[in-house]
VEXDRENVEX-745578 format. One record per residue: residue number from 1; x, y, z of N, C-alpha, C in turn. Coordinates in nm, 4 decimals, decimal comma, padded with zeros to 6 digits. Layout:
% VEXDRENVEX-745578
NUM | X | Y | Z | X | Y | Z | X | Y | Z
...
% end
This chain:
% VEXDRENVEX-745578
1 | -03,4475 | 06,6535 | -05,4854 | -03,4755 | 06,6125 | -05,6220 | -03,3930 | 06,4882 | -05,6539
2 | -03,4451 | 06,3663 | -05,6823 | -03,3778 | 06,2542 | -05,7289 | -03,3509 | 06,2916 | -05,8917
3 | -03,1933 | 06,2376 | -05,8605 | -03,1230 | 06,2655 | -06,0201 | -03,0276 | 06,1709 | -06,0241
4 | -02,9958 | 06,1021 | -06,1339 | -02,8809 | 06,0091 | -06,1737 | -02,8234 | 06,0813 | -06,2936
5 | -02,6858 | 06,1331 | -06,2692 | -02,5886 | 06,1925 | -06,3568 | -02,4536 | 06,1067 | -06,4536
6 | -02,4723 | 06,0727 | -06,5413 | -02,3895 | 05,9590 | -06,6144 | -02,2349 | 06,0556 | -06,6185
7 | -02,1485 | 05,9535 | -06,6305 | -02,0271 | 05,9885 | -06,6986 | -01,9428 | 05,8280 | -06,7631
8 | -01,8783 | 05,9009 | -06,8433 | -01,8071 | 05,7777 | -06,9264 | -01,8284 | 05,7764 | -07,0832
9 | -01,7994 | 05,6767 | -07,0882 | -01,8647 | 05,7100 | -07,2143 | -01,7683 | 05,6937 | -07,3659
10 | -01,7444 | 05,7004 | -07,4939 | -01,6424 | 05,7686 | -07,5809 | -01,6703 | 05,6728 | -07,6891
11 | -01,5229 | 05,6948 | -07,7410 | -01,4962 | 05,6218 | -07,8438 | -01,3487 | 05,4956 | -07,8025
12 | -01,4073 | 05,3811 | -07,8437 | -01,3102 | 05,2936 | -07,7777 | -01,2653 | 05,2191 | -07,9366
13 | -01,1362 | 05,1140 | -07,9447 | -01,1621 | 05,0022 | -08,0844 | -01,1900 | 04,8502 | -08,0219
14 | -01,2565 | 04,7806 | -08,0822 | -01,2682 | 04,6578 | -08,0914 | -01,1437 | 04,5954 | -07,9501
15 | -01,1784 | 04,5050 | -07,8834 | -01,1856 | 04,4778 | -07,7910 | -01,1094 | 04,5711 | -07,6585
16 | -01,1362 | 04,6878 | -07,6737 | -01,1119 | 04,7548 | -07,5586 | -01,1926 | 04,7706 | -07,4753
17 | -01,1774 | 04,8453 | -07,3608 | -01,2826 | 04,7889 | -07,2653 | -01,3341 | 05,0026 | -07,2334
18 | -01,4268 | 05,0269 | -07,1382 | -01,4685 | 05,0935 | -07,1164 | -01,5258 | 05,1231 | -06,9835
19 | -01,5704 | 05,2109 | -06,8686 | -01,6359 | 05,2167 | -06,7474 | -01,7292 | 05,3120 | -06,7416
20 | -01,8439 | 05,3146 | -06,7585 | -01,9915 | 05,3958 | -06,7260 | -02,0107 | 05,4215 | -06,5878
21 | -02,0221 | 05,5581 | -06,5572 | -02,0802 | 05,5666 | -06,4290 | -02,1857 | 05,6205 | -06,3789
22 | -02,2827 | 05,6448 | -06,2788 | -02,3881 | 05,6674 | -06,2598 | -02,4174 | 05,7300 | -06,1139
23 | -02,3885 | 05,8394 | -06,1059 | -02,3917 | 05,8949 | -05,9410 | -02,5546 | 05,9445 | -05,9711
24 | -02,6093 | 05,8271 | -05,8081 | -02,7233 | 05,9315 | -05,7834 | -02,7286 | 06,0639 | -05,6517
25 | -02,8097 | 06,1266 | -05,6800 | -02,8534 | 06,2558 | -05,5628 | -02,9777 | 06,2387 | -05,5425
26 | -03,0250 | 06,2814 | -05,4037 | -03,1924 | 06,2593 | -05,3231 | -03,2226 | 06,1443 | -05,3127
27 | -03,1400 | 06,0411 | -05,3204 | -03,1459 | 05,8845 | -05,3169 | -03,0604 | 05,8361 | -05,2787
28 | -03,0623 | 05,6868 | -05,2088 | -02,9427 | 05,6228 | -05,1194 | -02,9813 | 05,5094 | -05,2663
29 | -02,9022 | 05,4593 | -05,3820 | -02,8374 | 05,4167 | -05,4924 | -02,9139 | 05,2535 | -05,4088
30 | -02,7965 | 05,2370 | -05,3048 | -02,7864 | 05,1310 | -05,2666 | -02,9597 | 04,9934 | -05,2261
31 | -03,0676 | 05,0893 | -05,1879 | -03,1759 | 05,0813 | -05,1792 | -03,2689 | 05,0898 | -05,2899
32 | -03,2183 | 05,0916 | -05,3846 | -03,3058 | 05,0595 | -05,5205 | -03,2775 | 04,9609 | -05,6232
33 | -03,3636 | 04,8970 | -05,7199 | -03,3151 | 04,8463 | -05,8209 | -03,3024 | 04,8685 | -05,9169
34 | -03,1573 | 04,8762 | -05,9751 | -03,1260 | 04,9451 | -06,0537 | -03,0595 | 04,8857 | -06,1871
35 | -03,0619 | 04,9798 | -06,2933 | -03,0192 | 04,8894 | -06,4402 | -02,9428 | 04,9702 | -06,5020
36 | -02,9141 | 04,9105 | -06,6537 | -02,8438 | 04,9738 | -06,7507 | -02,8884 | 04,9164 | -06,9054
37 | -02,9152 | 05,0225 | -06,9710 | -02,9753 | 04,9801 | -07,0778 | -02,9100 | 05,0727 | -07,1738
38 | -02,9277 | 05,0360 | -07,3093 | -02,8775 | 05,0989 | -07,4394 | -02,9682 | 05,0684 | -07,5424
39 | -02,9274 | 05,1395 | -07,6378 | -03,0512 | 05,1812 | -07,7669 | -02,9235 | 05,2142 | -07,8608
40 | -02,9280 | 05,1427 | -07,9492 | -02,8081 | 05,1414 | -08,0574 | -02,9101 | 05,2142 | -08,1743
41 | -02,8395 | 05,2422 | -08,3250 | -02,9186 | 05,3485 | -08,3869 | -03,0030 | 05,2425 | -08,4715
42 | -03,1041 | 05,3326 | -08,4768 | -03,2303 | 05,2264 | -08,5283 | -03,2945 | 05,1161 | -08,4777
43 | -03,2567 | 05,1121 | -08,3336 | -03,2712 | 04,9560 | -08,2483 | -03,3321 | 05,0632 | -08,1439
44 | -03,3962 | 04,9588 | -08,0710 | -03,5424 | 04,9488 | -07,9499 | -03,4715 | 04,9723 | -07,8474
45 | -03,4409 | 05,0669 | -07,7096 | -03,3781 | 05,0121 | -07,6231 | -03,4030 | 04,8734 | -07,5668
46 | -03,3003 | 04,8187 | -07,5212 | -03,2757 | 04,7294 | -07,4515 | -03,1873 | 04,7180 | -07,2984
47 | -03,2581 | 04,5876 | -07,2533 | -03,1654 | 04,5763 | -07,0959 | -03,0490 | 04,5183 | -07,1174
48 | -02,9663 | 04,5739 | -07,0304 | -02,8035 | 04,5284 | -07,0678 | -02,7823 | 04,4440 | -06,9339
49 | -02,7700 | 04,5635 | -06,8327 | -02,7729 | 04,4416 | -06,7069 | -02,8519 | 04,4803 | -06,5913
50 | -02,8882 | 04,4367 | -06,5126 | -02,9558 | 04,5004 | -06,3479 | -02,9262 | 04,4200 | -06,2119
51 | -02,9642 | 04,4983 | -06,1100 | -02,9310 | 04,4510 | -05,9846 | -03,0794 | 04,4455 | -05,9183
52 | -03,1509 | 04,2939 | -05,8434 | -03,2517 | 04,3220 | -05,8649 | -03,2502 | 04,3914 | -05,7226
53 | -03,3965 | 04,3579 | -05,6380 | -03,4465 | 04,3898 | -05,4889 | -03,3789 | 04,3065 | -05,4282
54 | -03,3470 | 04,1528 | -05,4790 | -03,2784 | 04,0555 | -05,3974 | -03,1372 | 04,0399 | -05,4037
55 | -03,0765 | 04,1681 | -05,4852 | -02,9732 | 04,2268 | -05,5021 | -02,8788 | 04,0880 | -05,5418
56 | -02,9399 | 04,0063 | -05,6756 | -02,9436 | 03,9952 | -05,7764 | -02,8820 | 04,0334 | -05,9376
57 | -02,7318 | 03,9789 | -06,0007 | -02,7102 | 04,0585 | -06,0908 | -02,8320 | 03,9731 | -06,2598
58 | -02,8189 | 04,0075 | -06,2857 | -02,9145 | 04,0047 | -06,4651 | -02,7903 | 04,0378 | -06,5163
59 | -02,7816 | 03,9678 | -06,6378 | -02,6869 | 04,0325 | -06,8005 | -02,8026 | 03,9723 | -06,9356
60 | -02,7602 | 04,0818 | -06,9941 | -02,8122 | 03,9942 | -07,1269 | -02,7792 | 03,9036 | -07,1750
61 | -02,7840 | 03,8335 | -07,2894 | -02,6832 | 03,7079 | -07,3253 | -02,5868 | 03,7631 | -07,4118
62 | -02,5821 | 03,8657 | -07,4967 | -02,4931 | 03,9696 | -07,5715 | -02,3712 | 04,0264 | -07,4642
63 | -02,4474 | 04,0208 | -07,3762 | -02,3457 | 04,0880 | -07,2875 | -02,2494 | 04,0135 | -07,1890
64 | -02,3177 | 03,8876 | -07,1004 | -02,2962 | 03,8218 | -07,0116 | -02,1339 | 03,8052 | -07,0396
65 | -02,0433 | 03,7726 | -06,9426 | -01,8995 | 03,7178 | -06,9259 | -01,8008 | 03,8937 | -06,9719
66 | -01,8588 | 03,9628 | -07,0503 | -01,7682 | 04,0783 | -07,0891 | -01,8158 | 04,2078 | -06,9946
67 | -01,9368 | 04,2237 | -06,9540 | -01,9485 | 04,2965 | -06,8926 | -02,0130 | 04,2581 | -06,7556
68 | -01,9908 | 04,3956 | -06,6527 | -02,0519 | 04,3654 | -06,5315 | -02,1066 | 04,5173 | -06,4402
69 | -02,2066 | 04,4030 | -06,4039 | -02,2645 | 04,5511 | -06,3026 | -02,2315 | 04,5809 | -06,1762
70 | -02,2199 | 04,6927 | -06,1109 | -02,1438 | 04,6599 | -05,9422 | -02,2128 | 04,8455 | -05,9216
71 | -02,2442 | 04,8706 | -05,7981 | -02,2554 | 04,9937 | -05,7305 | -02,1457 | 05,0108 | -05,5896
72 | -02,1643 | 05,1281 | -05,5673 | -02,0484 | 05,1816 | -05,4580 | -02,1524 | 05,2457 | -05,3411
73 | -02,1895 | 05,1586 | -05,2674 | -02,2747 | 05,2663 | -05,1381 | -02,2140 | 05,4030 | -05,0907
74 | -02,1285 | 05,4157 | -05,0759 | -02,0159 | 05,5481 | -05,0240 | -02,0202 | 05,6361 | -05,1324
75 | -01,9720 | 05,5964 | -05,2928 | -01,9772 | 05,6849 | -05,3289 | -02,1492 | 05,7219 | -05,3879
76 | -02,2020 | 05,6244 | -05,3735 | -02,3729 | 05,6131 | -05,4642 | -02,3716 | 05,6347 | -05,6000
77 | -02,3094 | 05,5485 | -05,6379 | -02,2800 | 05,5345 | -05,7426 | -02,2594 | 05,3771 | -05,8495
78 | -02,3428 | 05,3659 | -05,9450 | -02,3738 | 05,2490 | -06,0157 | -02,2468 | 05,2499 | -06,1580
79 | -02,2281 | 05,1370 | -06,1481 | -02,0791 | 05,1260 | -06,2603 | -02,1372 | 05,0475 | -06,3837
80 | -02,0940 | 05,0598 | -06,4671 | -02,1078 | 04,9388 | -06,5879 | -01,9407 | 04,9096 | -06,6648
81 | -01,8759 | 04,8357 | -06,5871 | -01,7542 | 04,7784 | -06,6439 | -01,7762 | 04,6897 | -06,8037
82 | -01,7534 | 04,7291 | -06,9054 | -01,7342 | 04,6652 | -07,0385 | -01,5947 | 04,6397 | -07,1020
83 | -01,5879 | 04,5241 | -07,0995 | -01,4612 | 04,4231 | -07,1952 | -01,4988 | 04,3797 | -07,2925
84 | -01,4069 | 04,3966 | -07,3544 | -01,4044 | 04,3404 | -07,4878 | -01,4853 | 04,3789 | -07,5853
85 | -01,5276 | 04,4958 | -07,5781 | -01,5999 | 04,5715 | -07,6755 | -01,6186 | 04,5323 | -07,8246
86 | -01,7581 | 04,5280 | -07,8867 | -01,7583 | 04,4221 | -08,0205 | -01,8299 | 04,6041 | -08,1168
87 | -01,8116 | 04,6228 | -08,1858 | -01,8992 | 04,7043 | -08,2753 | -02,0286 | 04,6892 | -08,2357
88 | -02,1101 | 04,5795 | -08,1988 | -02,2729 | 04,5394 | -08,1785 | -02,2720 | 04,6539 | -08,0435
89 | -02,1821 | 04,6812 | -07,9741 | -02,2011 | 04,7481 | -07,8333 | -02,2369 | 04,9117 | -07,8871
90 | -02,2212 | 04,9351 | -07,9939 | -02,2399 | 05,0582 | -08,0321 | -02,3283 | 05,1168 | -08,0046
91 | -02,3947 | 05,1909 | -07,8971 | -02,4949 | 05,2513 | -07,8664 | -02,5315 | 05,3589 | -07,7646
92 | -02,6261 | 05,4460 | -07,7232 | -02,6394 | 05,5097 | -07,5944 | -02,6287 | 05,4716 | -07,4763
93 | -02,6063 | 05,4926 | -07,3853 | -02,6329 | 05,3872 | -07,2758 | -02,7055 | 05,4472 | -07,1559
94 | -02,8189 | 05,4210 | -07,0910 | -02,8795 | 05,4909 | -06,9787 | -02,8813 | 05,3799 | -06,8850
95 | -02,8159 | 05,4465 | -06,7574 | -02,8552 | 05,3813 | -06,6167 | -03,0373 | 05,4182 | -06,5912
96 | -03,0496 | 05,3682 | -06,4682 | -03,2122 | 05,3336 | -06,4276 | -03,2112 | 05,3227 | -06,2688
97 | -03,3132 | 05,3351 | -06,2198 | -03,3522 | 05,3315 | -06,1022 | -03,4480 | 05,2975 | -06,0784
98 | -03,5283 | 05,2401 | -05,9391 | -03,6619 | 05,2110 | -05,9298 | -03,6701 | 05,1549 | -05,7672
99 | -03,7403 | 05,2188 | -05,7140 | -03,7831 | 05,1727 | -05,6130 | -03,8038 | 05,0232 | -05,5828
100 | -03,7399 | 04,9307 | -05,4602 | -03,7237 | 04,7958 | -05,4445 | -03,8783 | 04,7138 | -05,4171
101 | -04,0141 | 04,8444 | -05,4367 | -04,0868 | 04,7602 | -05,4272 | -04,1936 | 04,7618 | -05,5463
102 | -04,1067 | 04,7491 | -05,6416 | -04,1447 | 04,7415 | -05,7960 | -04,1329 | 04,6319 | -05,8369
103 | -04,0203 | 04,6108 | -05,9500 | -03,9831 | 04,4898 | -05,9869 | -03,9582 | 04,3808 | -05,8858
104 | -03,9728 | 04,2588 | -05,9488 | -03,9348 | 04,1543 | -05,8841 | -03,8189 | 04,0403 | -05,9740
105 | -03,6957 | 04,0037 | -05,9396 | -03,6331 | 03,9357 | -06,0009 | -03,5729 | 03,9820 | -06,1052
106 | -03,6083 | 03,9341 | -06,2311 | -03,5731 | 03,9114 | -06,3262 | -03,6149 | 04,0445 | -06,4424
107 | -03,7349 | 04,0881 | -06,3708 | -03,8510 | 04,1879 | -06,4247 | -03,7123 | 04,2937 | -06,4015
108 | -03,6284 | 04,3485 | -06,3780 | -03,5339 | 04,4689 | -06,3042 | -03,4883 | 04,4525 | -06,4768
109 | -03,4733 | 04,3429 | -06,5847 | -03,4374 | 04,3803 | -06,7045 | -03,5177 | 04,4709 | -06,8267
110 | -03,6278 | 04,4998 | -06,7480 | -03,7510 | 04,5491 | -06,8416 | -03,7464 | 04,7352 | -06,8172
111 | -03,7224 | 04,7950 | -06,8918 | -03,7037 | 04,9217 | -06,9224 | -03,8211 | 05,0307 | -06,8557
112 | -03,9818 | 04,9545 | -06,8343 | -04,0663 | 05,0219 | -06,8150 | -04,1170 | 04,9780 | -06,6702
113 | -03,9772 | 04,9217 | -06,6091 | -04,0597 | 04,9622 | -06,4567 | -03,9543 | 05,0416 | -06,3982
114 | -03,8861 | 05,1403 | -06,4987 | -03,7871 | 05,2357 | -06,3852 | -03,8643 | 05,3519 | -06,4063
115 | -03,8576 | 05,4236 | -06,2776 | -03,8744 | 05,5770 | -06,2538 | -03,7985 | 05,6765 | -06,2727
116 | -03,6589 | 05,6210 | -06,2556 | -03,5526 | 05,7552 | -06,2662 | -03,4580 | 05,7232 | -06,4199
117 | -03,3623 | 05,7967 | -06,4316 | -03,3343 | 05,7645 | -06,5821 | -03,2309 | 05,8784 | -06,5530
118 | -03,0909 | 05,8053 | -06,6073 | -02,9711 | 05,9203 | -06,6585 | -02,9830 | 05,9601 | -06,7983
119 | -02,9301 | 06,0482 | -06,8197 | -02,9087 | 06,1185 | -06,9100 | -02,8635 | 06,0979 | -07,0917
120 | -02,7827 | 05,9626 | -07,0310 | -02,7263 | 05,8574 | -07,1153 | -02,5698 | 05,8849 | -07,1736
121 | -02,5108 | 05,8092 | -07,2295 | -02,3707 | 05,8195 | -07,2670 | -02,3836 | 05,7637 | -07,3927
122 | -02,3015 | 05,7935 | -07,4763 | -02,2474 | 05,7554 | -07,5910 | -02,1336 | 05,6710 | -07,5995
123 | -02,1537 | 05,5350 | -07,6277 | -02,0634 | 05,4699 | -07,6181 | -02,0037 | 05,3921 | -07,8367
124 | -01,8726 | 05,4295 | -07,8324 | -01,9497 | 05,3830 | -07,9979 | -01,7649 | 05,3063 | -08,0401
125 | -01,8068 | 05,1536 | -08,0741 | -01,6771 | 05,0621 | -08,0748 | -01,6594 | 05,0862 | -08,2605
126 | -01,4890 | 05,1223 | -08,2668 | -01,4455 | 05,1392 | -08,3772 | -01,3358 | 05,1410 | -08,3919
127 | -01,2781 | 05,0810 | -08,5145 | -01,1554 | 05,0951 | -08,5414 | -01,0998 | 05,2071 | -08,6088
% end
């Protein structure tokens, strides 16, 4: 059974930083393209960052320079490192998965070509 299990997550203040993690099972992590997206309250999800097929990083422009995406083949496991945390970061956050012969490029930021989906985390910036 393919599953991606989140951890991380909380309550952080204004520019602290945070680490999301994303272990998958029935899947080698490393062989897919994979993302991270969030849905703040009353807002649309959105792509935060991805790794494409050409193993490829994407950021949003909200996001770019403070955060970053990186996976661990050994442990299979997808990270989302966040600095500098702004209040706007306030939101759920779900990792993603998708087979490398899906998306292409840039497309790895679009929410509706993943197949697998964590659970999500709560991430929420406050003083």
């Amino acid at each position: 059974q393919l599953q991606l299990v989140q951890s991380g997550g909380g309550l952080v203040q204004p520019g602290g930083s945070l680490r999301l993690s994303c272990v998958a099972s029935g899947f080698t992590l490393d062989d897919y393209v994979v993302g991270w997206f969030r849905q703040g309250p009353g807002k649309e999800r959105e792509g935060v960052s991805c790794i494409s097929e050409a193993r490829d990083a994407y950021y949003s422009a909200s996001v770019r320079g403070r955060f970053t995406i990186s996976r661990d083949k050994v442990q299979n496991t997808l990270y989302l490192q966040m600095n500098d945390l702004i209040p706007g970061d306030t939101a759920d956050y779900f990792c993603a998965a998708s087979p490398p012969a899906g998306p292409r490029g840039h497309e790895c930021m679009g929410s509706w070509v993943y197949d697998y989906w964590g659970q999500g985390a709560q991430v929420t910036v406050s003083s």
